[in-house]
C-alpha positions in Angstrom: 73.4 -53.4 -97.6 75.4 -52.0 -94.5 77.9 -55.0 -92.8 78.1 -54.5 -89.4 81.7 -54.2 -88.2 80.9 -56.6 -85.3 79.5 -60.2 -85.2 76.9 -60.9 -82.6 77.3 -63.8 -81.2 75.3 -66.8 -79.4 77.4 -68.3 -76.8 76.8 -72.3 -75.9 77.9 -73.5 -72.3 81.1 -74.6 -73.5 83.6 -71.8 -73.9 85.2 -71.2 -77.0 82.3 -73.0 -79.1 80.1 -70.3 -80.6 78.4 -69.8 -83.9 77.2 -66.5 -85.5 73.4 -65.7 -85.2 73.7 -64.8 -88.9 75.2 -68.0 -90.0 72.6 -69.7 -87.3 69.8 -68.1 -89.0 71.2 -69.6 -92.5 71.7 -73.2 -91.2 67.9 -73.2 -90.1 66.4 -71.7 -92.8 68.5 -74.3 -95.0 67.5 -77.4 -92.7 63.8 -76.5 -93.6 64.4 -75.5 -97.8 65.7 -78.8 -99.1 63.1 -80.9 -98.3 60.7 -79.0 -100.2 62.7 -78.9 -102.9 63.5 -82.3 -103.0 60.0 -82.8 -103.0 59.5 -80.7 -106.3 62.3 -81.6 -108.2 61.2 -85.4 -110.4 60.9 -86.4 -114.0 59.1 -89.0 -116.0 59.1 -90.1 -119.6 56.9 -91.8 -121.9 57.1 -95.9 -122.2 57.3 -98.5 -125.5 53.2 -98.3 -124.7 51.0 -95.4 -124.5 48.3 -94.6 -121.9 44.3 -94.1 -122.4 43.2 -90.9 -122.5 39.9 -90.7 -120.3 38.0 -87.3 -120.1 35.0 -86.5 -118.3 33.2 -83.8 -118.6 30.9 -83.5 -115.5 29.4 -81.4 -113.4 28.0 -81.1 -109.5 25.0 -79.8 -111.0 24.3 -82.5 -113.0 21.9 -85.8 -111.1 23.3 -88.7 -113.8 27.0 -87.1 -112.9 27.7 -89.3 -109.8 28.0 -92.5 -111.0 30.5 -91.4 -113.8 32.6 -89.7 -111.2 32.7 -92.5 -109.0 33.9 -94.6 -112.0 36.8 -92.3 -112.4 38.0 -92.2 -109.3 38.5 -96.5 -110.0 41.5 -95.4 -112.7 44.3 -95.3 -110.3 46.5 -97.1 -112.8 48.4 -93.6 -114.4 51.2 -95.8 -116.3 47.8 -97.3 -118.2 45.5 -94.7 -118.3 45.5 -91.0 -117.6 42.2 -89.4 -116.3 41.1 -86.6 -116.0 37.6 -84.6 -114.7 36.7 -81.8 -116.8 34.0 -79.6 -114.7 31.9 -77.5 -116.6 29.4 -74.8 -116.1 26.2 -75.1 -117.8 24.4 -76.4 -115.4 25.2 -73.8 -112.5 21.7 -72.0 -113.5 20.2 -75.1 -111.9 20.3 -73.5 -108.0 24.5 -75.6 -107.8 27.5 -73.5 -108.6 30.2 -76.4 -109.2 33.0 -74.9 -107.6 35.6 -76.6 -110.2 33.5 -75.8 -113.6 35.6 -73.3 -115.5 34.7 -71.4 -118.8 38.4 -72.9 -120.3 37.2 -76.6 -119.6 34.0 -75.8 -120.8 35.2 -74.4 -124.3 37.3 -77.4 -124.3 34.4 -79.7 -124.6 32.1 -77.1 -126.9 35.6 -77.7 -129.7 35.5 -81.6 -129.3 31.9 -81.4 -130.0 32.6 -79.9 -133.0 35.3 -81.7 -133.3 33.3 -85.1 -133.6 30.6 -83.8 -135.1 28.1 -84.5 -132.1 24.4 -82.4 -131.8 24.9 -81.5 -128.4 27.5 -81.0 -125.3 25.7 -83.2 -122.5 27.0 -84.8 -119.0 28.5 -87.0 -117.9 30.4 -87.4 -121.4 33.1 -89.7 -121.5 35.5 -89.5 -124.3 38.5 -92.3 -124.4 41.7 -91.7 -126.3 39.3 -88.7 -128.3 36.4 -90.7 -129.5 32.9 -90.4 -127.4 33.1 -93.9 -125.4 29.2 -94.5 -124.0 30.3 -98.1 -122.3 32.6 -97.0 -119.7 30.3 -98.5 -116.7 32.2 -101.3 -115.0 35.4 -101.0 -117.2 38.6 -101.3 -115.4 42.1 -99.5 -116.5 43.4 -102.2 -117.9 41.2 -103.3 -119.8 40.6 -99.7 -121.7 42.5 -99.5 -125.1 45.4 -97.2 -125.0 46.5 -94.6 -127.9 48.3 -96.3 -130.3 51.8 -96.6 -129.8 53.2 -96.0 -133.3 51.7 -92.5 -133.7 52.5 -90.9 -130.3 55.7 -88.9 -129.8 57.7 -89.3 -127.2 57.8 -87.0 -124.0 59.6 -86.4 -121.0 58.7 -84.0 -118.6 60.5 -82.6 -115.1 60.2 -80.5 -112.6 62.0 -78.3 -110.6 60.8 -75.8 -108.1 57.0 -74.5 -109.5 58.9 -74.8 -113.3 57.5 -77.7 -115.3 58.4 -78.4 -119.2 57.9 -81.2 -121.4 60.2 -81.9 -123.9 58.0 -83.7 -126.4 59.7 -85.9 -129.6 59.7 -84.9 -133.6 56.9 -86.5 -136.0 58.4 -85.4 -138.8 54.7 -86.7 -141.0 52.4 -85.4 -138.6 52.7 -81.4 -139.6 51.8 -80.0 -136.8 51.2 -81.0 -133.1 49.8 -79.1 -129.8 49.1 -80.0 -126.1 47.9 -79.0 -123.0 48.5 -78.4 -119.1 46.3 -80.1 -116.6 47.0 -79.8 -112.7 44.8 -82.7 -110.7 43.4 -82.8 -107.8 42.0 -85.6 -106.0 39.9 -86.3 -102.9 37.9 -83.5 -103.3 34.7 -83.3 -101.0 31.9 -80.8 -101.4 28.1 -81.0 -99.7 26.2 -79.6 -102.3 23.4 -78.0 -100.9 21.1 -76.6 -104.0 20.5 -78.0 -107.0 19.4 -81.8 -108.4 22.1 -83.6 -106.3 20.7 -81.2 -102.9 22.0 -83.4 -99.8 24.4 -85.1 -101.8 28.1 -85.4 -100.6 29.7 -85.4 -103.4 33.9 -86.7 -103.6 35.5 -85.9 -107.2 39.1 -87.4 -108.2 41.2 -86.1 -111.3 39.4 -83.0 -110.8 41.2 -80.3 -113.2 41.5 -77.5 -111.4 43.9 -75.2 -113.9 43.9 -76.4 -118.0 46.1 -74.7 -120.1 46.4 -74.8 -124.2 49.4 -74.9 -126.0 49.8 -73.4 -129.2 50.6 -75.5 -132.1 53.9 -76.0 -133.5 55.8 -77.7 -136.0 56.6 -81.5 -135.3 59.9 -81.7 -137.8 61.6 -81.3 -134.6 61.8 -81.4 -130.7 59.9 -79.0 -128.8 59.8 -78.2 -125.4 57.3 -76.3 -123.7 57.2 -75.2 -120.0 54.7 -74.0 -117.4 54.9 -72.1 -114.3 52.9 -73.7 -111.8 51.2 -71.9 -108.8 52.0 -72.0 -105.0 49.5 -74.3 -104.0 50.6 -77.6 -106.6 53.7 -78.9 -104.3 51.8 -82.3 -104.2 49.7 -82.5 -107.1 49.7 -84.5 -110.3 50.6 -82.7 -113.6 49.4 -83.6 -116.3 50.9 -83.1 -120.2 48.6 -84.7 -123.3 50.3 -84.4 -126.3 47.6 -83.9 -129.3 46.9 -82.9 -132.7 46.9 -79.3 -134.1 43.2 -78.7 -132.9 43.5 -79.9 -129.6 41.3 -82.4 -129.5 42.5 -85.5 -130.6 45.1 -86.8 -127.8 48.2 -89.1 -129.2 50.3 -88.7 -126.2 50.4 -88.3 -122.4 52.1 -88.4 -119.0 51.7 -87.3 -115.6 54.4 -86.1 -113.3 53.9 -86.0 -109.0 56.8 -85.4 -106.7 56.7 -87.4 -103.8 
């Protein structure tokens, strides 16, 4: 890059106080950086207790779905319970696309059938701590039973910039452990115009909008794994479940949100 022999620069009334437009240019552009990246620089690390694990798997195409969602969006407690709003896409043939069903979050619930052995994949389906959970009308965070607390590693997670990892603990009995990503979104509105909830305005919290595997590894020792999160998550929750080697059983989570 060519340096220019001479420095332009802006004069002030005053004589003899003067700054370079260069070095001008540098303190505005710095005055406007480091609040964003004090806003995405944080950490968090597990407790002595574990959260509950809710998943719902629901869908805007999907008349019983409602109610369910509205019961999610009650978990605001995140240090008792992390929850989060699988959207799938199996009812979209029904005249609604669900704008936040995904083919990933709907494979994920498609392996945890399997998983527990059920006939069918069906919505709303509300699964706590792993285990289908059929009474969650009227429960309240607190009172939902968290993973226990002797077979979850521990995990910390930070941030810096649009890098996240999650440094999660050894479980040297457990063989092997793996995980997943979940970005959440909340205060999402949508007037669904087609389908069984026509005329319905519809507001979804916890909504998953990016789910990301992790491949197994070995829990004899620590392991860290990272993500690279896209432009648009500066004030989002991030989410990190810890779980066994088929990725359905949870044993450990946390959520991170810069403020």
């Amino acid at each position: 890059m060519l340096i220019p022999r001479q420095v332009v620069s802006v004069y002030h009334t005053r004589p003899h106080r003067y700054c370079s437009r260069n070095v001008l240019v540098a303190l505005l552009a710095a005055a406007s950086f480091v609040p964003l990246t004090a806003a995405q620089s944080c950490q968090s690390h597990s407790g002595s207790k574990s959260p509950a694990v809710v998943e719902l798997f629901t869908s805007q195409g999907c008349s019983s779905c409602p109610p369910a969602d509205t019961w999610l969006s009650t978990l605001k407690a995140e240090k008792e319970v992390i929850a989060l709003s699988f959207h799938v896409n199996y009812w979209n043939h029904l005249g609604w696309k669900d704008p936040y069903a995904t083919p990933e979050t709907t494979e994920r619930q498609r392996k945890i059938q399997q998983a527990i052995q059920g006939k069918y994949v069906y919505t709303p389906q509300v699964l706590l701590n792993g285990l289908d959970y059929r009474l969650w009308r009227g429960q309240v965070a607190g009172a939902l039973p968290r993973l226990p607390a002797q077979e979850a590693p521990t995990l910390r997670m930070v941030r810096d910039g649009n890098q996240i990892t999650a440094q999660v603990g050894a479980q040297p009995d457990r063989g092997q452990l793996a995980g997943y990503w979940a970005v959440l979104h909340d205060g999402l509105s949508q007037q669904v115009t087609r389908g069984e909830n026509a005329g319905t305005r519809l507001v979804n919290d916890h909504v998953v909008t990016l789910y990301r595997p992790v491949s197994a590894w070995s829990s004899k020792a620590m392991h860290t794994v990272s993500l690279t999160l896209p432009p648009d998550t500066l004030n989002q929750r991030i989410v990190f479940v810890v779980t066994d080697a088929s990725h359905t059983q949870p044993l450990q989570g946390l959520a991170l949100q810069c403020t």
